[in-house]
C-alpha positions in Angstrom: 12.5 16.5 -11.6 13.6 18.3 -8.2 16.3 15.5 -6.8 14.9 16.2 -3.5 12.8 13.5 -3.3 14.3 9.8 -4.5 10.7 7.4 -4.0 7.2 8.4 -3.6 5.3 6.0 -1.3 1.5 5.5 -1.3 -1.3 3.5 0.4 -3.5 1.0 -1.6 -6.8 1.3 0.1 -7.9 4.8 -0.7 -5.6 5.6 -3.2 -5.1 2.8 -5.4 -8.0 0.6 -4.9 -11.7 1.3 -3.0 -12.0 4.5 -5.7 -13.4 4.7 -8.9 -11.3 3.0 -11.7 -10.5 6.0 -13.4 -8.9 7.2 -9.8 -7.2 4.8 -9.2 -5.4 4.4 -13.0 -4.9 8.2 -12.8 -2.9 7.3 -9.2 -1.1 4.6 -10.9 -0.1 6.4 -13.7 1.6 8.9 -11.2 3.2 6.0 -9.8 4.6 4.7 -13.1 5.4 8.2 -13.8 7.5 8.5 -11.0 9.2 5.5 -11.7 10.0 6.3 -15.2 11.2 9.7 -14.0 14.0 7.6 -12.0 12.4 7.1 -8.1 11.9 4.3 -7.0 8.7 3.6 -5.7 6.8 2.3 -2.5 3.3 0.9 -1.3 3.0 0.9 2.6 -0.6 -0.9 3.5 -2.5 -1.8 6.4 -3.6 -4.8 5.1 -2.7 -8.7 5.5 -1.5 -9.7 3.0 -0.7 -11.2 0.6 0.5 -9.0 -2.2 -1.0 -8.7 -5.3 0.9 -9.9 -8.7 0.4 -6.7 -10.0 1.9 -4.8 -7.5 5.4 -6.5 -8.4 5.6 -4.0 -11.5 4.4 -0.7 -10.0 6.3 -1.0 -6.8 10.1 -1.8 -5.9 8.9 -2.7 -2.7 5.8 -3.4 -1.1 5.4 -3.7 3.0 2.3 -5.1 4.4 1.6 -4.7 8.1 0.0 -8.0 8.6 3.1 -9.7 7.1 5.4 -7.2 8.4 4.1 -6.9 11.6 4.2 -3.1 11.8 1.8 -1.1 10.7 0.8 2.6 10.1 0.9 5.3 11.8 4.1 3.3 13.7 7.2 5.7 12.4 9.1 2.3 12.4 6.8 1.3 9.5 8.1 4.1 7.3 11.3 3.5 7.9 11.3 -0.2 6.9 9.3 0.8 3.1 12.3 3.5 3.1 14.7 0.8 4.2 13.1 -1.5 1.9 14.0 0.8 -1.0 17.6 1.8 -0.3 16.5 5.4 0.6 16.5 7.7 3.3 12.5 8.6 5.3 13.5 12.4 4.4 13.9 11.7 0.6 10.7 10.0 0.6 6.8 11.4 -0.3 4.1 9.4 1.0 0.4 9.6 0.4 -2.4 8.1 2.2 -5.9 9.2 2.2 -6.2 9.0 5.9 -4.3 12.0 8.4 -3.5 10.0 10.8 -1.2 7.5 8.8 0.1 11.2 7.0 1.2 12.4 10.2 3.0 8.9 10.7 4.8 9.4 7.7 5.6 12.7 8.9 6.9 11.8 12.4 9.2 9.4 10.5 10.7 12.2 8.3 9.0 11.7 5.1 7.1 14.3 3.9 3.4 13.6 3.7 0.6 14.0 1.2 -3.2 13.9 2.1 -4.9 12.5 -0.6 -8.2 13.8 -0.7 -9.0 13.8 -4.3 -6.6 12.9 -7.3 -6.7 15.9 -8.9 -5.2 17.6 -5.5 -2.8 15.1 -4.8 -1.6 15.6 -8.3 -1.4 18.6 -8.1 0.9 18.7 -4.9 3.0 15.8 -6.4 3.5 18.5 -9.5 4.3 20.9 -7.2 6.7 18.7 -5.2 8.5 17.0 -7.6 8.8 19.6 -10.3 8.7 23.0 -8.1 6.1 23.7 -11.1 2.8 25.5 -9.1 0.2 24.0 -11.2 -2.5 26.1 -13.4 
């Protein structure tokens, strides 16, 4: 795994829930996958809160704007999931199915990923965390 990148970050609402189930376990699985491959890892929502009981074994940390009180495409919400995990915007990927909240993540140094289907946003997840262009 390229040790440019030390979390991945991603939405719920889009990504992880709202989709098909078999979307949304394949997004997990990349989640966990990360995770076992040694980043930490990130969900940055929109929504109210509260969190979910699930999310306390996917995530090592988990900022909602309605409990935070920042929300995205705020750059200052990127840097608190980022604080939040010990790491540094620039070391993080974030993916959100909406461009406006990936150009947020952007402005805040992280690079972004616009998840439009899973199998692209896999595939750009292979290619940015292994260097591996995929087949």
């Amino acid at each position: 795994m390229d040790q440019r990148y030390d979390a991945l970050v991603v939405d719920d609402l889009g990504v992880l829930s709202g989709v098909p189930q078999d979307e949304a376990a394949a997004m997990e699985r990349a989640v966990r996958d990360a995770r076992a491959a040694g980043l930490r890892s990130g969900l940055l929502s929109n929504a109210g809160g509260p969190a979910r009981p699930e999310w306390a074994e996917l995530f090592d940390a988990v900022v909602l704007s309605g409990v935070a009180g920042v929300g995205k495409p705020d750059p200052a919400a990127y840097r608190l999931v980022a604080q939040r995990l010990g790491v540094a915007p620039e070391r993080c990927l974030f993916v959100d199915d909406l461009r406006r909240n990936v150009l947020g993540a952007a402005a805040a140094g992280m690079t972004g990923v616009h998840h439009t289907s899973v199998a692209t946003t896999l595939a750009e997840l292979d290619v940015l965390l292994n260097g591996e262009t995929p087949v």
